[in-house]
MDTraj code that builds the backbone (N, CA, C; nanometers):
import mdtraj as md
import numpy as np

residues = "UNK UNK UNK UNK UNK UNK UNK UNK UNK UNK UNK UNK UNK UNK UNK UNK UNK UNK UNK UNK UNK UNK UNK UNK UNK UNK UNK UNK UNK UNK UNK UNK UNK UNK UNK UNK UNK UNK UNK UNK UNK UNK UNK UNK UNK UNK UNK UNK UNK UNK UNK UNK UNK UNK UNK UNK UNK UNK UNK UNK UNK UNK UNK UNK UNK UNK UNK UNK UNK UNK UNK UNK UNK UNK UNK UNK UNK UNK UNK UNK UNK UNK UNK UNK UNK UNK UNK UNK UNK UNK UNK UNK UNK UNK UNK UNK UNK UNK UNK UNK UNK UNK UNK UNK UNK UNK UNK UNK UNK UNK UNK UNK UNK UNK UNK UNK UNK UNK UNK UNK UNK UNK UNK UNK UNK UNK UNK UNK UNK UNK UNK UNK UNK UNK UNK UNK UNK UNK UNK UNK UNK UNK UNK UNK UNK UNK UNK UNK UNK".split()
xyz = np.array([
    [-0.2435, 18.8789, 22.2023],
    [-0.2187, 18.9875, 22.1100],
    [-0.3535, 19.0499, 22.0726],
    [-0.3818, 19.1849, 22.0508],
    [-0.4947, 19.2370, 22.0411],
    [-0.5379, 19.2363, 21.9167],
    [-0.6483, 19.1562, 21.8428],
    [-0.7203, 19.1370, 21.7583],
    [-0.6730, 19.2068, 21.5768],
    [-0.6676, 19.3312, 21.6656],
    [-0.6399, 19.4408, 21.5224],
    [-0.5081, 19.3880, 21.4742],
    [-0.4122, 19.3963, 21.5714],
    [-0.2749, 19.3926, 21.5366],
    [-0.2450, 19.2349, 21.4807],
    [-0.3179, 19.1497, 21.5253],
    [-0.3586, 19.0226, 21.4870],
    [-0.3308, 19.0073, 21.3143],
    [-0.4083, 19.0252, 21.2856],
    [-0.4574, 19.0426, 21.1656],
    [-0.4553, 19.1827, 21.0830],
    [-0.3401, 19.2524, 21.1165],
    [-0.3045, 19.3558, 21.0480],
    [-0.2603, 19.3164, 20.8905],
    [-0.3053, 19.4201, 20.7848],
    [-0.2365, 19.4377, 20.6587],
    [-0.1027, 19.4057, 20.6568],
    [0.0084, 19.3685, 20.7709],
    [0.1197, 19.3759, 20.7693],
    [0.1626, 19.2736, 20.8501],
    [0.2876, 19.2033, 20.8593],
    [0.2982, 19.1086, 20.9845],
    [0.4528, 19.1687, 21.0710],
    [0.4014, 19.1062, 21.1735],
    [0.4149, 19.1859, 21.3001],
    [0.4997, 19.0400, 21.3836],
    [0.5891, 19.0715, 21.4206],
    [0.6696, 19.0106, 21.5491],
    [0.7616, 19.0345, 21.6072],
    [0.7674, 18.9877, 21.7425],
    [0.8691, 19.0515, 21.8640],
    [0.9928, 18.9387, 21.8720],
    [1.0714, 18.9958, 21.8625],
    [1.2100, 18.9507, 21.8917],
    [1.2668, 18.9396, 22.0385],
    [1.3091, 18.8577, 22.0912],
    [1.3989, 18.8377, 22.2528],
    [1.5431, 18.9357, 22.2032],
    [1.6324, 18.9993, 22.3061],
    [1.7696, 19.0136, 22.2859],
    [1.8783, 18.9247, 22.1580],
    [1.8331, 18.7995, 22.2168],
    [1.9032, 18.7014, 22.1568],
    [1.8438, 18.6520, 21.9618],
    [1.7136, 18.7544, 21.9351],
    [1.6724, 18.7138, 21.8279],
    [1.6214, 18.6252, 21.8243],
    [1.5032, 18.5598, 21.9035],
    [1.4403, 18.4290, 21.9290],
    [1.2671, 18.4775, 21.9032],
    [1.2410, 18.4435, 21.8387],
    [1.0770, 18.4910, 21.8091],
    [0.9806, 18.4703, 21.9259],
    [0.9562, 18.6107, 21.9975],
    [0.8534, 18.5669, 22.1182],
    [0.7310, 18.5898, 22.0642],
    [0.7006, 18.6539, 21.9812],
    [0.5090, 18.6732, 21.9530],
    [0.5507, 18.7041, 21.8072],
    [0.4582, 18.6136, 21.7313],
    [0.4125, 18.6378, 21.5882],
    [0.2739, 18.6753, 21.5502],
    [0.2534, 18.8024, 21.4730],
    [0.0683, 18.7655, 21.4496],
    [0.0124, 18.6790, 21.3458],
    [-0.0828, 18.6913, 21.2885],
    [-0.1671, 18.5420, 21.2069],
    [-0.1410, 18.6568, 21.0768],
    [-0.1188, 18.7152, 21.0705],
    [-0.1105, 18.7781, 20.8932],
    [0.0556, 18.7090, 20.8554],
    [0.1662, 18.7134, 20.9774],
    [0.2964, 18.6946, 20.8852],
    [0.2734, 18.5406, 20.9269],
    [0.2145, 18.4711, 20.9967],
    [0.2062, 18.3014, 20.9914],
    [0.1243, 18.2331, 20.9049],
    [0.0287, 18.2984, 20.8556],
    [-0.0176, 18.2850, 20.6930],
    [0.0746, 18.3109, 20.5960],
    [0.1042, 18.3936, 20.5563],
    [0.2243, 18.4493, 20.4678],
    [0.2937, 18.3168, 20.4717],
    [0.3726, 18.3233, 20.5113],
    [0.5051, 18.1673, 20.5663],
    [0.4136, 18.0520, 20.6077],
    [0.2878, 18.0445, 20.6126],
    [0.2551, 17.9368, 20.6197],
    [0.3120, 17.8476, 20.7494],
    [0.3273, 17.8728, 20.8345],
    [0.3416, 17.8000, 20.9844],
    [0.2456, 17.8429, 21.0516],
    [0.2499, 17.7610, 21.1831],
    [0.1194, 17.8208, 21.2932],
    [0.2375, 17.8519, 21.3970],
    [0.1968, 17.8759, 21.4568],
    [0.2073, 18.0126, 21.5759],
    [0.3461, 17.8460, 21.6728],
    [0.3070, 17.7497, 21.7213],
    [0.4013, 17.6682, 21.7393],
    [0.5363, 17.6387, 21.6827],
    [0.4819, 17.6352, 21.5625],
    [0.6096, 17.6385, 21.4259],
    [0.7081, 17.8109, 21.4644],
    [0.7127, 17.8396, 21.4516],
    [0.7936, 17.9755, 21.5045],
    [0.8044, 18.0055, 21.6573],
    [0.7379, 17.9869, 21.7684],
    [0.7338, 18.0378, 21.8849],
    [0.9029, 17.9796, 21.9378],
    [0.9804, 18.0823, 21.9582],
    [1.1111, 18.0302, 22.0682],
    [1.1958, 17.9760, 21.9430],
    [1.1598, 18.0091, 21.8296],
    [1.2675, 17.9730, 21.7106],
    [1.4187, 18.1016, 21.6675],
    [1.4827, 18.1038, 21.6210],
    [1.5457, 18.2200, 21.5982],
    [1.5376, 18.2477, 21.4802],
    [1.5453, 18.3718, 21.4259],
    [1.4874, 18.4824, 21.3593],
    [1.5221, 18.4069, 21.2013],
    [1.6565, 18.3782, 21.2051],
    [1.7528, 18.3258, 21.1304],
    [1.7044, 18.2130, 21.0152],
    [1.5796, 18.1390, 21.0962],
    [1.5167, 18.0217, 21.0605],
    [1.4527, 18.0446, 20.9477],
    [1.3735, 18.1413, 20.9630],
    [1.2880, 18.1926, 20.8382],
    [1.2973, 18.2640, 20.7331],
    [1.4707, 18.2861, 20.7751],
    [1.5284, 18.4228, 20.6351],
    [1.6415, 18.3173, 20.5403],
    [1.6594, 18.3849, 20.3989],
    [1.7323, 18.3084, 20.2979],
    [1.8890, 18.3301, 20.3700],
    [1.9402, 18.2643, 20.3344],
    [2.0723, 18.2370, 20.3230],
    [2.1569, 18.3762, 20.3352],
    [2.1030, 18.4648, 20.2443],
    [2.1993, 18.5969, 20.1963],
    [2.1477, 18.7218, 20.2774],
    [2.0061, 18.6483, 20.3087],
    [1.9481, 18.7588, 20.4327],
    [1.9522, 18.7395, 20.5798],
    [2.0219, 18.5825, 20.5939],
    [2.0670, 18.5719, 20.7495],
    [2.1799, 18.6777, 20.7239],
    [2.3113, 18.6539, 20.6613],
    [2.4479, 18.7268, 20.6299],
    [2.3913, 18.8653, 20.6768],
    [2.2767, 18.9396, 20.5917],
    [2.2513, 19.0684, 20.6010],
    [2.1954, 19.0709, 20.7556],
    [2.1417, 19.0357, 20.8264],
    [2.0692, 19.0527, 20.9144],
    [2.1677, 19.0638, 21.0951],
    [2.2706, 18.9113, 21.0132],
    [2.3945, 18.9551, 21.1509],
    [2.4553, 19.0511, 21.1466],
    [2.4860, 19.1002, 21.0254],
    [2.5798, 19.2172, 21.0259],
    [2.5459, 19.3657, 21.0272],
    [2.3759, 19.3431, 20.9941],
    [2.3299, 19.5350, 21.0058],
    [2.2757, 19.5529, 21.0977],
    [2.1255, 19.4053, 21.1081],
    [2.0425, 19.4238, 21.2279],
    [2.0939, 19.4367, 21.3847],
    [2.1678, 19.3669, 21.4295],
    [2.1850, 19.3892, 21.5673],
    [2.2450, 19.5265, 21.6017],
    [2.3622, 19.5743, 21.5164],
    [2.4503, 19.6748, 21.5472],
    [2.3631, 19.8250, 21.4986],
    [2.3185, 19.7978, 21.4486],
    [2.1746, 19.9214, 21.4080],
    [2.0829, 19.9480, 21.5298],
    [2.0239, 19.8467, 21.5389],
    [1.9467, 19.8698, 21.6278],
    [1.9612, 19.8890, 21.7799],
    [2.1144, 19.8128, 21.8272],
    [2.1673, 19.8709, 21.9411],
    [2.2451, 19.9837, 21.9538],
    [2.2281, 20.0729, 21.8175],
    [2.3103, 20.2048, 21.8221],
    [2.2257, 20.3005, 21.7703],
    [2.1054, 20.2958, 21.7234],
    [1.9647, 20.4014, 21.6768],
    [1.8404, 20.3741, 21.7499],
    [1.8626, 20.2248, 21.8384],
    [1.7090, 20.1826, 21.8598],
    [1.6126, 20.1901, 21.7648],
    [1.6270, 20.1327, 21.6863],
    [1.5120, 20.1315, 21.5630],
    [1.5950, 20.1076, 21.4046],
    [1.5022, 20.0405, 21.3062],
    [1.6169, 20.0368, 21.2030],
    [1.4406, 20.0930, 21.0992],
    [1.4775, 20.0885, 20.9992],
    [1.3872, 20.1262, 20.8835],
    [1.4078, 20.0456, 20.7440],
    [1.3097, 20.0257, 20.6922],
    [1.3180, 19.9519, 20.5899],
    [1.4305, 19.8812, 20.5155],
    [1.4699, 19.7453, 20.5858],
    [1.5392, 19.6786, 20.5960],
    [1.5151, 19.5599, 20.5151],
    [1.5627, 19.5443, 20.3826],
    [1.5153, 19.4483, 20.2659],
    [1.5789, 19.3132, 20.2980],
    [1.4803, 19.2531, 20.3176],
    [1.5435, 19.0512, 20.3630],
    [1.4230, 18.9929, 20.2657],
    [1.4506, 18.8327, 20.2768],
    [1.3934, 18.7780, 20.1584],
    [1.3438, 18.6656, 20.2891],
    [1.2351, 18.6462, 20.3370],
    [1.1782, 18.5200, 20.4395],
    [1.2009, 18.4420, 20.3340],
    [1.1521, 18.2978, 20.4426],
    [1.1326, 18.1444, 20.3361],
    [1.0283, 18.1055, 20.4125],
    [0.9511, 18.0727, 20.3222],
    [0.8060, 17.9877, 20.4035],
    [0.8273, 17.8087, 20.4233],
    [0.6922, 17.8148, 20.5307],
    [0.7304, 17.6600, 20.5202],
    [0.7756, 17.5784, 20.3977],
    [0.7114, 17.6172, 20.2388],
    [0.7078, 17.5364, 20.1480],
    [0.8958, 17.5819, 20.0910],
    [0.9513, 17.6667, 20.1057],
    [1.0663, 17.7053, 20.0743],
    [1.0678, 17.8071, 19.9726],
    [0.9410, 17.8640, 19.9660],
    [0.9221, 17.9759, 19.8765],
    [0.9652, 18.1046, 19.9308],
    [1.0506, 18.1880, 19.8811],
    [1.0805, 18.3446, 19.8980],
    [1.0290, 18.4129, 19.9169],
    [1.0253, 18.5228, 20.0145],
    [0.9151, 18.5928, 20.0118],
    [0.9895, 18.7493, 20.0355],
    [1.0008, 18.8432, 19.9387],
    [1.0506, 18.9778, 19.9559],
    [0.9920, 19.0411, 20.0898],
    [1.0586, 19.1293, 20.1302],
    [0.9955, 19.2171, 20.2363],
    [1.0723, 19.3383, 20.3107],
    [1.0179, 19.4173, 20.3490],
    [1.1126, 19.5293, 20.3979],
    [1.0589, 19.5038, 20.5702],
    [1.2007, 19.5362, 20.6311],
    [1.1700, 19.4836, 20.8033],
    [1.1830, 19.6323, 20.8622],
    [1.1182, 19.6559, 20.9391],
    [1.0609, 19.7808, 21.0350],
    [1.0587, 19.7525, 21.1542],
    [1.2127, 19.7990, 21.2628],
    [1.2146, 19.7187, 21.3986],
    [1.2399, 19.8698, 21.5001],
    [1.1783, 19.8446, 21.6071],
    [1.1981, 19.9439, 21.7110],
    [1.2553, 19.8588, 21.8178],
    [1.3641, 19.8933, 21.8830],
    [1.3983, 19.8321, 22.0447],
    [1.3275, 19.9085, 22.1524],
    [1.3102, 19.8412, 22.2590],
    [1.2326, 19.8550, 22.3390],
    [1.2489, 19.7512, 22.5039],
    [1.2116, 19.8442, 22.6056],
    [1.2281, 19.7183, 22.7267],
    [1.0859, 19.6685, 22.7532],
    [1.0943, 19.5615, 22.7607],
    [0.9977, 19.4713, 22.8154],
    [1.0270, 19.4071, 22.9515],
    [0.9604, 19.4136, 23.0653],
    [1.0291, 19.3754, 23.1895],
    [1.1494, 19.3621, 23.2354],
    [1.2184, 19.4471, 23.1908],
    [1.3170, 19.4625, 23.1702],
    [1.4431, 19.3995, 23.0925],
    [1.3721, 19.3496, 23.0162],
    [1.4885, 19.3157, 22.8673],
    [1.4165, 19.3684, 22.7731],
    [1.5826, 19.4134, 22.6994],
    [1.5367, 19.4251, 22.5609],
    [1.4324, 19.3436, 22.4820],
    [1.3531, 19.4064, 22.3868],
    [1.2585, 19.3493, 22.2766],
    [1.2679, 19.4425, 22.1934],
    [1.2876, 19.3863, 22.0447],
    [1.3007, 19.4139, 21.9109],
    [1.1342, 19.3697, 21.8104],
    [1.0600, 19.4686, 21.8371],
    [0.9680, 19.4931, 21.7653],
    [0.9137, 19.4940, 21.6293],
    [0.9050, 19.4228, 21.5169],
    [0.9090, 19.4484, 21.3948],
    [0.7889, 19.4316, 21.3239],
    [0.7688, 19.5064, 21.2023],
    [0.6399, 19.5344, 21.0866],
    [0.7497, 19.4391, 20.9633],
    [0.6799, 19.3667, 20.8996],
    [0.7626, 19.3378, 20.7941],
    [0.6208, 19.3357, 20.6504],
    [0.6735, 19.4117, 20.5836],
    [0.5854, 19.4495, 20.4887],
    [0.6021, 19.3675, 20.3599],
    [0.5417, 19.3135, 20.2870],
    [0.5246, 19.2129, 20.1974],
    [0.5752, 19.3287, 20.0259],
    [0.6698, 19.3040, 19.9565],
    [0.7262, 19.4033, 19.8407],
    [0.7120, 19.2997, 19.6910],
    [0.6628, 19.2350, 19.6759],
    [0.6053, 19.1240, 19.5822],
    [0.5562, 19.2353, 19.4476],
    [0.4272, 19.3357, 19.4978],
    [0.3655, 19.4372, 19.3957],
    [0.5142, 19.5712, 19.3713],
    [0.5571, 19.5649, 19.4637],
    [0.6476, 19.6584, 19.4392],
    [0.7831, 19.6378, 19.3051],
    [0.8012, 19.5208, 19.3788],
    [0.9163, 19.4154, 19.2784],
    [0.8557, 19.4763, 19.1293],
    [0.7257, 19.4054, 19.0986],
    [0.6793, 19.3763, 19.0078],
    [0.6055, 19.5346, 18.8959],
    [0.6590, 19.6235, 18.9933],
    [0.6441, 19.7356, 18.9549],
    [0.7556, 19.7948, 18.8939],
    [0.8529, 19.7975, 18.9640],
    [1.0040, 19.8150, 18.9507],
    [1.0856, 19.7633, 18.8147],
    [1.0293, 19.6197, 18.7756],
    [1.0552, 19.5113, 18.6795],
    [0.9698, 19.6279, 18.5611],
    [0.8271, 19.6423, 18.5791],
    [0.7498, 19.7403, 18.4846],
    [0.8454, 19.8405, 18.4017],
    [0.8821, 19.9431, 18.5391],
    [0.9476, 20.0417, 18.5424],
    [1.0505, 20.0776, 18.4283],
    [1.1688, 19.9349, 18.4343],
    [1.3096, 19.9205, 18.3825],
    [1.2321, 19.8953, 18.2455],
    [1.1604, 19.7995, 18.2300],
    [1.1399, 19.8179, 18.0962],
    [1.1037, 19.8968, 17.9917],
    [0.9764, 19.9504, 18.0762],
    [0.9538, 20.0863, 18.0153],
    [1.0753, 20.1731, 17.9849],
    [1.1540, 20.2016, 18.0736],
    [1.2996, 20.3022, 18.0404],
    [1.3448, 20.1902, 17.8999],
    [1.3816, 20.1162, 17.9059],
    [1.4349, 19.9974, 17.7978],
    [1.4028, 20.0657, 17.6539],
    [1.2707, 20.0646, 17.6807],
    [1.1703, 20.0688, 17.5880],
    [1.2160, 20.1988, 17.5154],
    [1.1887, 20.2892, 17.5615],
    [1.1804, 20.4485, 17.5517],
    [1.3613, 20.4479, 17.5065],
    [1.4549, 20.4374, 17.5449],
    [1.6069, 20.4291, 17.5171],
    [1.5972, 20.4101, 17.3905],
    [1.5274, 20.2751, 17.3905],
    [1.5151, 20.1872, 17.2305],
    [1.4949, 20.2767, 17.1375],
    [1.3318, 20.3353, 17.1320],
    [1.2842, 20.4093, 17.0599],
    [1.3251, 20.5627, 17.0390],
    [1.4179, 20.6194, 17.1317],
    [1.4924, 20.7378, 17.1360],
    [1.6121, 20.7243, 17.0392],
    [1.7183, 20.6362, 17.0553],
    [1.8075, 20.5541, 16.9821],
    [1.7359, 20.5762, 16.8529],
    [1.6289, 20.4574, 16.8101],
    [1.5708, 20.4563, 16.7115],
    [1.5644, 20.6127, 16.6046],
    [1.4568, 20.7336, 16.6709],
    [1.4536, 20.8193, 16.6263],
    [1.5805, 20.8909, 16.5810],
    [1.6557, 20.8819, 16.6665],
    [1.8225, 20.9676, 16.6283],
    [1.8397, 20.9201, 16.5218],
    [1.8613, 20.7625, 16.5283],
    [1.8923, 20.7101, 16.3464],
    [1.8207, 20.7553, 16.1989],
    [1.6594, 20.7595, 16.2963],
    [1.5885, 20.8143, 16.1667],
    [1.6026, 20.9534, 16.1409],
    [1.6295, 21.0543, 16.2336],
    [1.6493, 21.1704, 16.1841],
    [1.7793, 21.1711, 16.1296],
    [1.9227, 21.0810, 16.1365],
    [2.0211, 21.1372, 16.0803],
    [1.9639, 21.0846, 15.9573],
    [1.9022, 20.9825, 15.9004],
    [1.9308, 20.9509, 15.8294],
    [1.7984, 21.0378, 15.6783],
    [1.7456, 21.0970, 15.7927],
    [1.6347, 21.2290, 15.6878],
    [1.7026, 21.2987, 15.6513],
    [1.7936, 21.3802, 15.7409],
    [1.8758, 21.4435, 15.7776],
    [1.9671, 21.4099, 15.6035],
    [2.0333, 21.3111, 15.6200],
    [2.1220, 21.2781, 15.5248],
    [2.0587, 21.2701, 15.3446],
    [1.9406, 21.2414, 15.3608],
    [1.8213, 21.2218, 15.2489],
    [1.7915, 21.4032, 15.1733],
    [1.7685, 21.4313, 15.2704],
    [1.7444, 21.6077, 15.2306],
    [1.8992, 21.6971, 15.1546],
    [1.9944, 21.6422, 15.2281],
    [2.1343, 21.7087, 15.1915],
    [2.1625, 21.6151, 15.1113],
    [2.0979, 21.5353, 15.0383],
    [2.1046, 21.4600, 14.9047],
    [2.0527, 21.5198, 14.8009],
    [1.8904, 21.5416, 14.8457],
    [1.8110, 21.5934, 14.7564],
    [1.8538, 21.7688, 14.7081],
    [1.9066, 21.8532, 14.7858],
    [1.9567, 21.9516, 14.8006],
    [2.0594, 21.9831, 14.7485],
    [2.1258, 21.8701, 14.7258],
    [2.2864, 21.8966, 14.6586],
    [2.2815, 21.8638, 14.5968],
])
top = md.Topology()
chain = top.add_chain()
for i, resn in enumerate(residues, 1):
    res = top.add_residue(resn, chain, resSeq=i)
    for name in ("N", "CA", "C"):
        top.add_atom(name, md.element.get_by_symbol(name[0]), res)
traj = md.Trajectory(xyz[None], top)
């Protein structure tokens, strides 16, 4: 595998027809914590949660043998230690000596999550304090047409 792609910002691996991991690079075998043995000739299945194998039989194959390519495709890996790992999957089909190969970027969404989580609260927040103000203006509101009458 060529150096760059090696050790890309992103991790990178090729899929057989059958979903059997033929090439992994060293950024997603860090991530998950295996070496390159630990995954080689494994199926795909091995390394995803429970609810993201389910997702993966039922969108990935039929997607990608009917668009050739799928796009940000949210699965949850498991590393060696059994820790979760968010991620969006990025797959192109393709022939390789003449079989199919399923190409994929899987991008690490950990800062994103944790942005998102930010996000909701902030709205939370702001609801709260919107809420809040309405009460205090009816209730100025109600103070003045006191003082007034």
């Amino acid at each position: 595998m060529d150096e760059r792609l090696n050790y890309a910002p992103c991790g990178y691996l090729s899929l057989s027809e059958d979903n059997t991991i033929l090439t992994v690079n060293e950024t997603l075998l860090q991530l998950l914590g295996f070496d390159l043995q630990g995954l080689r000739d494994c199926h795909i299945e091995s390394i995803l949660t429970r609810s993201s194998r389910i997702l993966f039989q039922l969108h990935f194959m039929p997607l990608i043998k009917l668009n050739g390519k799928i796009e940000e495709m949210f699965l949850i890996l498991q590393s060696a230690s059994g820790a979760e790992v968010p991620v969006l999957l990025s797959a192109v089909r393709r022939e390789q000596e003449g079989s199919p190969v399923h190409d994929c970027i899987i991008m690490v969404m950990r800062r994103r999550m944790e942005y998102e989580e930010q996000i909701y609260a902030a709205k939370q927040a702001a609801k709260k304090a919107g809420e809040e103000l309405e009460f205090l203006e009816a209730a100025l509101t109600k103070k003045r047409s006191e003082l007034s009458g």
